[in-house]
N, C-alpha and C positions, 0 to 999 in steps of 0.2 A: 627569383631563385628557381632555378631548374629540379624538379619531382626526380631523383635519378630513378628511385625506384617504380615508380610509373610512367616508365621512358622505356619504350621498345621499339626499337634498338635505340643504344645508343652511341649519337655518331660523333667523332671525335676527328680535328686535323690538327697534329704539331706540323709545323711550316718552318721555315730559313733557308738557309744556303747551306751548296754540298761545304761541309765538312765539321759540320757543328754538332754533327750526330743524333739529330731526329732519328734517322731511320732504324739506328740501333735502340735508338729510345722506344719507339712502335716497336722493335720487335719483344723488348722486355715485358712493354707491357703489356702486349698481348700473349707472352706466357702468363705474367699473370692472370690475366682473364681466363686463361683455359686450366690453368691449378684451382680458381675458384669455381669452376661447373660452366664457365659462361662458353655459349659458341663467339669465337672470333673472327672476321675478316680484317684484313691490313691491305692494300694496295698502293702502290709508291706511285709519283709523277715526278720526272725531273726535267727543268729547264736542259738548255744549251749546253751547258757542261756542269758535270757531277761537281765540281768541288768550286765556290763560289757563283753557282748557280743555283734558283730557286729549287727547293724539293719540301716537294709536301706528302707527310702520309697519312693517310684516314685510317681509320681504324675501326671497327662496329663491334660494341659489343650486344646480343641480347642471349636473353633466354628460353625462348619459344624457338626458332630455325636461324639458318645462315642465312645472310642478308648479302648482296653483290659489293664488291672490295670497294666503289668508289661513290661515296656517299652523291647522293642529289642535290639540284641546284638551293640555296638556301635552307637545308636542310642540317648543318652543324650546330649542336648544343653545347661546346667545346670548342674553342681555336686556340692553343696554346703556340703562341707566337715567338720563335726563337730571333726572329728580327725585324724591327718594327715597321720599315717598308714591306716587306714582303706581308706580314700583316693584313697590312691597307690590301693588296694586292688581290687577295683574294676575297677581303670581305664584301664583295657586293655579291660574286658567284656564292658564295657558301653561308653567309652570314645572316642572319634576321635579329629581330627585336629583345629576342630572348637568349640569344647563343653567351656565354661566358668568354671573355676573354681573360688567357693567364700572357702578358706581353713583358716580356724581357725590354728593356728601354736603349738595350748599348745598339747604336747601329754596325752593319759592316758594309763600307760607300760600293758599290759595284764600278767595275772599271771604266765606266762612260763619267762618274761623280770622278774618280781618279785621274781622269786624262782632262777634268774641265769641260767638257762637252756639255753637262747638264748638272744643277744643283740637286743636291739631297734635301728633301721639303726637313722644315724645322719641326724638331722630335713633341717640341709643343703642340704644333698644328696637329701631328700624327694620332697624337695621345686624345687629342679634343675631337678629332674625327673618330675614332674608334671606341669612343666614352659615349659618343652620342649615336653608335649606331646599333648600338645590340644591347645586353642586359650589363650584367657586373663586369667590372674592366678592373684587375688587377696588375697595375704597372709597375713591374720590379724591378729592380736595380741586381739581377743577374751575373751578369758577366762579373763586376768589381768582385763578389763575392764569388765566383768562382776563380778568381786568380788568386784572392786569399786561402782557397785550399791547393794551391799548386798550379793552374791555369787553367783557360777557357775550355778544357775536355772535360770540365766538372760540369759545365753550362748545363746541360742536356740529363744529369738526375739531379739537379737543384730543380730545374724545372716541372724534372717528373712528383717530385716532393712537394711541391706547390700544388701540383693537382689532386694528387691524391691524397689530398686534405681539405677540399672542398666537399659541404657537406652532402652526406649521401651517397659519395663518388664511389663504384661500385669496389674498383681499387684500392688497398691501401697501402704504407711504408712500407709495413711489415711484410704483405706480400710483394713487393719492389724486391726488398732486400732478401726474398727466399729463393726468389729467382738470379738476385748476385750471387749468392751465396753457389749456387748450381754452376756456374758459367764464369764467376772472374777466381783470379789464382787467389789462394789466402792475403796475400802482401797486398794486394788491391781492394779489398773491400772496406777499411775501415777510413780510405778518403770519402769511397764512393758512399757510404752510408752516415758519413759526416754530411755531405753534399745533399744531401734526400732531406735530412735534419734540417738543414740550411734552409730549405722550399720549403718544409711546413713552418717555420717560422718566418715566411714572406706571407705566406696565406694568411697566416694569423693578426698579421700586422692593418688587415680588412681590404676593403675596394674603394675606387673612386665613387 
């Protein structure tokens, strides 16, 4: 279990493919880190094309100075995996012994799995390689429950609700939802803060 609060900086990547809204998710919750006193950096990387393409954002938060937007090699204590290939993908560059993993289990096939050209490795295999390479592995079942609050645009605060509910995490719901509260229109907030509800009871539900 990761010390958050004897963690300077701390480094964080949500990852998937363009349109599943990581990078709106980084930007929320590093309002929240800067409502709570913390200095923030966020820096985006995206594959070949924005939407169904990999994009990962890192995000630093600490308390002492600004830290450079793109975290170092094996240096995440967080990888919050919006799809489970892309995952794998990066954890050999970013991942170590001790990094958390919060991994969504629904795949989305990229279009080489779609045209047959190449298989999609078995979500089992994924799940048992990423269990075995870094600390706590929480693998939820994500998407299903975000199409039970209206569809997969929920994906992306179910997820943030999952994290910041891991213990010590500098973040929490409450501040999630003070920064919705700021930025989405009234008629929108009470899926989105159903959705947050949703993740901390995945968290709660323990790790592999």
């Amino acid at each position: 279990m990761i010390d958050f609060k004897a963690t300077e900086p701390i480094n964080l990547i949500i990852n998937g493919v363009g349109g599943q809204g990581n990078v709106l998710a980084s930007q929320i919750l590093g309002r929240a880190g800067v409502n709570r006193g913390l200095k923030v950096t966020i820096g985006e990387t995206f594959g070949l094309s924005q939407r169904g393409g990999p994009v990962s954002s890192h995000v630093r938060f600490s308390r002492e100075k600004n830290y450079g937007p793109i975290i170092p090699p094996n240096m995440a204590h967080v990888i919050v995996g919006l799809e489970p290939l892309e995952t794998l993908r990066i954890l050999e560059e970013f991942g170590n012994e001790d990094t958390v993993f919060i991994v969504n289990n629904r795949p989305i096939y990229p279009l080489n799995v779609i045209a047959g050209d190449v298989e999609y490795p078995d979500p089992p295999w994924l799940r048992e390689v990423i269990s075995t390479s870094g600390g706590d592995l929480y693998w939820v079942d994500a998407t299903s429950r975000a199409v039970d609050l209206g569809g997969p645009i929920m994906l992306n605060m179910i997820m943030l609700g999952a994290l910041c509910c891991l213990e010590g995490f500098p973040i929490s719901v409450e501040d999630i939802k003070g920064v919705l509260s700021d930025i989405f229109p009234e008629g929108k907030l009470k899926p989105n803060y159903q959705a947050l509800e949703v993740g901390r009871g995945l968290i709660a539900g323990g790790q592999d």
